[in-house]
C-alpha positions in Angstrom: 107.1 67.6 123.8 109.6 70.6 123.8 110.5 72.1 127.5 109.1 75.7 125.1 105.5 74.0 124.2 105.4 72.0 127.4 105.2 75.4 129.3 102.7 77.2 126.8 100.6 74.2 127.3 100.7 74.7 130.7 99.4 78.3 130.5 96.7 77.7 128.0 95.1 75.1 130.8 94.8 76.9 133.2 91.5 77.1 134.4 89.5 80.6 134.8 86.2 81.4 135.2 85.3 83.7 132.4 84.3 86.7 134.0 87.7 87.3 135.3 89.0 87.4 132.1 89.5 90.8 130.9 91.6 90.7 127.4 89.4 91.0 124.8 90.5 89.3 121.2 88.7 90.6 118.5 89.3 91.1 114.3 89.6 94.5 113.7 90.0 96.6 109.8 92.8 99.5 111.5 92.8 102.3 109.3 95.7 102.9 107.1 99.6 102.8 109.7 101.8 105.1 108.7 101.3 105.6 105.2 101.0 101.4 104.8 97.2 100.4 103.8 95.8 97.8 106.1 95.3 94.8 103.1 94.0 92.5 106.1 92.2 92.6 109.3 94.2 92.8 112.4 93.7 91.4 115.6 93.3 93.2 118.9 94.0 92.4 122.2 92.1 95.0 124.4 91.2 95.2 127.7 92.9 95.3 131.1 95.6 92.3 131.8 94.3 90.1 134.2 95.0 87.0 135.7 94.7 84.0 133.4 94.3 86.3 129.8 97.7 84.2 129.1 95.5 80.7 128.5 92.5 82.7 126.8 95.5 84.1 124.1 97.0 81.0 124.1 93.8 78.9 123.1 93.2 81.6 120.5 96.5 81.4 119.0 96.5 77.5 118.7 93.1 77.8 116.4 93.1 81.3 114.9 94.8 81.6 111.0 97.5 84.1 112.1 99.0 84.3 108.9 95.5 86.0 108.1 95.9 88.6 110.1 98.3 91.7 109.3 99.8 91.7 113.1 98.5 92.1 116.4 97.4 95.4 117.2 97.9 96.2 121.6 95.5 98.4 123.4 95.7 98.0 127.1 96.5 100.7 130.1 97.9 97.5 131.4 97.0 94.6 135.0 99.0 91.9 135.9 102.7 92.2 135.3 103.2 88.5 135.2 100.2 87.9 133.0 101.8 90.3 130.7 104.8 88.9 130.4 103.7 85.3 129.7 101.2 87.3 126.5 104.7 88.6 125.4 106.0 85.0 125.8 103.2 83.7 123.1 103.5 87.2 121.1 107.1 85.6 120.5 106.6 82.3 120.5 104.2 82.3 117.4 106.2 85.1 115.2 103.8 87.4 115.5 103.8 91.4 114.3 102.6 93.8 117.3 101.6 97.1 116.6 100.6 100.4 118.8 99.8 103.7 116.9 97.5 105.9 117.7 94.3 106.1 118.9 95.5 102.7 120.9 97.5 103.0 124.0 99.8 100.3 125.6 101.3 100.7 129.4 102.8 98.8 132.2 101.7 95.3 132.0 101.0 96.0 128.2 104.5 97.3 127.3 105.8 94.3 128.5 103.6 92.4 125.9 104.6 95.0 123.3 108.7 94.1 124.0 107.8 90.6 124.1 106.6 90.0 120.9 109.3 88.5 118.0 108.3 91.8 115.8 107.2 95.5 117.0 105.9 98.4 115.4 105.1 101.5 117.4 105.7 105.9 117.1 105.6 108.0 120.2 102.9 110.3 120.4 102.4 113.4 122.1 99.3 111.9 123.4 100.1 110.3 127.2 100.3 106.4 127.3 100.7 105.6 123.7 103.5 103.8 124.6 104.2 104.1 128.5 105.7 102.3 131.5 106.3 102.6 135.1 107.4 101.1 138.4 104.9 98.0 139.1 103.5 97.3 142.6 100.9 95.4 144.0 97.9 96.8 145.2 97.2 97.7 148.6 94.3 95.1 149.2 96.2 92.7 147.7 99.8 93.1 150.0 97.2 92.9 153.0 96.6 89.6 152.1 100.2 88.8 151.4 102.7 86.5 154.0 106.1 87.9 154.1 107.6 85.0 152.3 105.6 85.6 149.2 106.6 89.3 149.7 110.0 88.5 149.4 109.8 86.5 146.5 108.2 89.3 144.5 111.2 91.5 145.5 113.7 88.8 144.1 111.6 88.7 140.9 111.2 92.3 140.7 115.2 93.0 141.5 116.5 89.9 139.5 114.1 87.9 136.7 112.5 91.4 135.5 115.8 93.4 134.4 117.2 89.9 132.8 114.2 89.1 131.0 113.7 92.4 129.6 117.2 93.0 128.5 117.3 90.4 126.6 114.3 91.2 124.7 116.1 94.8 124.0 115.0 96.9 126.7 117.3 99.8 127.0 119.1 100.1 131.2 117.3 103.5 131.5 113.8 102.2 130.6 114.7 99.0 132.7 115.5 101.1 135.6 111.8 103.2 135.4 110.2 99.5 135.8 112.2 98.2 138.4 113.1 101.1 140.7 111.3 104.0 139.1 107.9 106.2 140.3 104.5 103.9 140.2 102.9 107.1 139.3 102.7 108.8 136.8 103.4 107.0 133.7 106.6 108.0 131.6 105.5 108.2 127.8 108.1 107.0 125.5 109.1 109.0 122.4 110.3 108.1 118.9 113.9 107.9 120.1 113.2 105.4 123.2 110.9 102.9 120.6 113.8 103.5 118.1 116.4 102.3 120.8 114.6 99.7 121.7 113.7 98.4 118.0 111.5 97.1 115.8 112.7 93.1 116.5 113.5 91.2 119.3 117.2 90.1 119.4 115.8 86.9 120.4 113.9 86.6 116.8 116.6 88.2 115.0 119.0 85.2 116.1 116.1 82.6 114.6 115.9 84.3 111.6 119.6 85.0 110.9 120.7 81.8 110.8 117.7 81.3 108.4 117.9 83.6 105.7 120.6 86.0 104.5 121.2 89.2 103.7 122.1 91.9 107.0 120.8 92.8 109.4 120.1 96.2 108.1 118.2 94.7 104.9 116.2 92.9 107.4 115.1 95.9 109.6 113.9 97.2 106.1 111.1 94.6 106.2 109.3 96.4 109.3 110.5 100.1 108.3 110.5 102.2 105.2 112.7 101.8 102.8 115.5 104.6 103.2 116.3 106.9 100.8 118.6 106.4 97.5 119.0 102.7 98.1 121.0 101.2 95.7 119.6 98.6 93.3 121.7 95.7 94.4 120.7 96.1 98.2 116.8 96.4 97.2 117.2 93.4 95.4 118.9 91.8 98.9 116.6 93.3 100.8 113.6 91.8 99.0 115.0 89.0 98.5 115.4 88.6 102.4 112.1 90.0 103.0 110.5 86.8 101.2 112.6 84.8 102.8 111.6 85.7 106.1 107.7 85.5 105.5 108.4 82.1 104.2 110.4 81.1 107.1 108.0 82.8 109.6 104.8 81.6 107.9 106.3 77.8 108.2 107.8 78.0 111.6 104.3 79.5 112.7 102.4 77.0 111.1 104.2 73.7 112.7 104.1 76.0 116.0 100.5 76.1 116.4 99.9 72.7 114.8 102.4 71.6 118.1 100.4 73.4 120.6 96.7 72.3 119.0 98.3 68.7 119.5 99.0 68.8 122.4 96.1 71.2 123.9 93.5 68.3 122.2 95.7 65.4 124.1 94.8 67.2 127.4 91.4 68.2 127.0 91.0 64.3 125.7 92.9 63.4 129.0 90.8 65.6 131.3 87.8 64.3 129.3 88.3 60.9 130.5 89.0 61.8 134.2 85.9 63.5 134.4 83.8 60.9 132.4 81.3 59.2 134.7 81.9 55.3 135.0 79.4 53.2 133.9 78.1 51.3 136.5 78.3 46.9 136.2 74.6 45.1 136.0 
């Protein structure tokens, strides 16, 4: 088992009592997104992030017929920072197309699900929290309960693992620097130009794909955007030429990846089955 599905499987165990799950995953027909008809349902996560909405996602991934579904849709005014970032982790993991546009909203916890994912698709609106982050903390009844060793390890991750991992999903410094050292309140609503900087694909998926397909990497930004204006006839041909190529790729790659996880997720259950099994007992 790969160190990558080893650790998924690992989330996807992990045992929580229902009720304090809060993510909901349902199938939703979203209206028509910028000017492209919805020709599939989408799925939505909503809800606020809580502790062990990871596994719950992960389960659903290893099952549901994602290449069914026309992307992920986020609505979420956030949770558990931690939580969030391991939903990104699966978001990019299985190739899979998030989108936030209005009437949906996506802060803290859920921007860090939105950047996570291996393809985004988001416009700033006017509207607060479209699209929002800020500095995370930990609630006061929480830190009560908190020793001063486990305080200090959520500083390191805070100072050190947070700006890493979200620079090298494309995170600009300036945004990076709201979430790690900025104001907990209020949220700071992202416009056009901060989505746009960030950009529709994570560097992460555009090194998988570029050593799978060819054509640029401007024909391949054409395959989440419109088409811009007076394109020549040769780079529409690359362009959908590459985007085939990367729905094949994507489609196959996603298929094998959720195939690995249901393997494995159906040797542990089977595993636990039998620890749990009560012995018969010798006549």
């Amino acid at each position: 088992m790969s160190a990558c599905i080893a650790r998924i499987v690992g989330v996807a165990l992990i045992a929580v009592a229902d009720a304090a799950v809060a993510l909901d995953i349902e199938t939703r027909w979203v209206p028509e997104l910028d000017g492209e008809a919805a020709t599939r349902p989408r799925l939505v996560l909503s809800g606020r992030v809580q502790s062990g909405d990871a596994a719950k996602v992960a389960r659903a991934f290893a099952i549901l017929p994602l290449d069914q579904f026309d992307g992920v849709v986020l609505h979420s005014p956030g949770g558990v920072f931690t939580e969030g970032r391991r939903i990104g982790e699966l978001l990019e993991h299985f190739l899979v197309r998030v989108i936030v546009r209005e009437p949906f909203a996506c802060a803290s916890a859920c921007f860090v699900m939105y950047v996570g994912a291996a393809m985004r698709h988001a416009h700033g609106f006017p509207q607060p929290n479209t699209l929002a982050v800020h500095r995370g903390f930990v609630p006061p009844d929480r830190a009560a309960d908190m020793s001063i060793e486990a305080i200090e390890r959520m500083l390191a991750f805070e100072q050190n693992v947070i700006p890493r991992w979200l620079e090298e999903h494309g995170v600009p410094g300036d945004i990076i620097a709201i979430i790690v050292a900025g104001m907990v309140a209020p949220l700071v609503a992202l416009d056009q130009e901060d989505i746009d900087r960030i950009g529709p694909r994570s560097p992460r998926y555009d090194t998988w794909i570029e050593t799978r397909c060819t054509g640029s990497g401007k024909h391949a930004s054409w395959t989440v955007r419109e088409l811009p204006p007076q394109v020549a006839p040769e780079e529409l041909a690359q362009a959908q030429e590459r985007r085939q190529c990367e729905a094949t790729r994507v489609d196959a790659e996603r298929r094998y990846r959720q195939f690995a996880l249901q393997t494995s997720l159906d040797a542990a259950d089977r595993r636990d089955a039998m620890r749990t099994a009560p012995r018969n007992s010798s006549k």
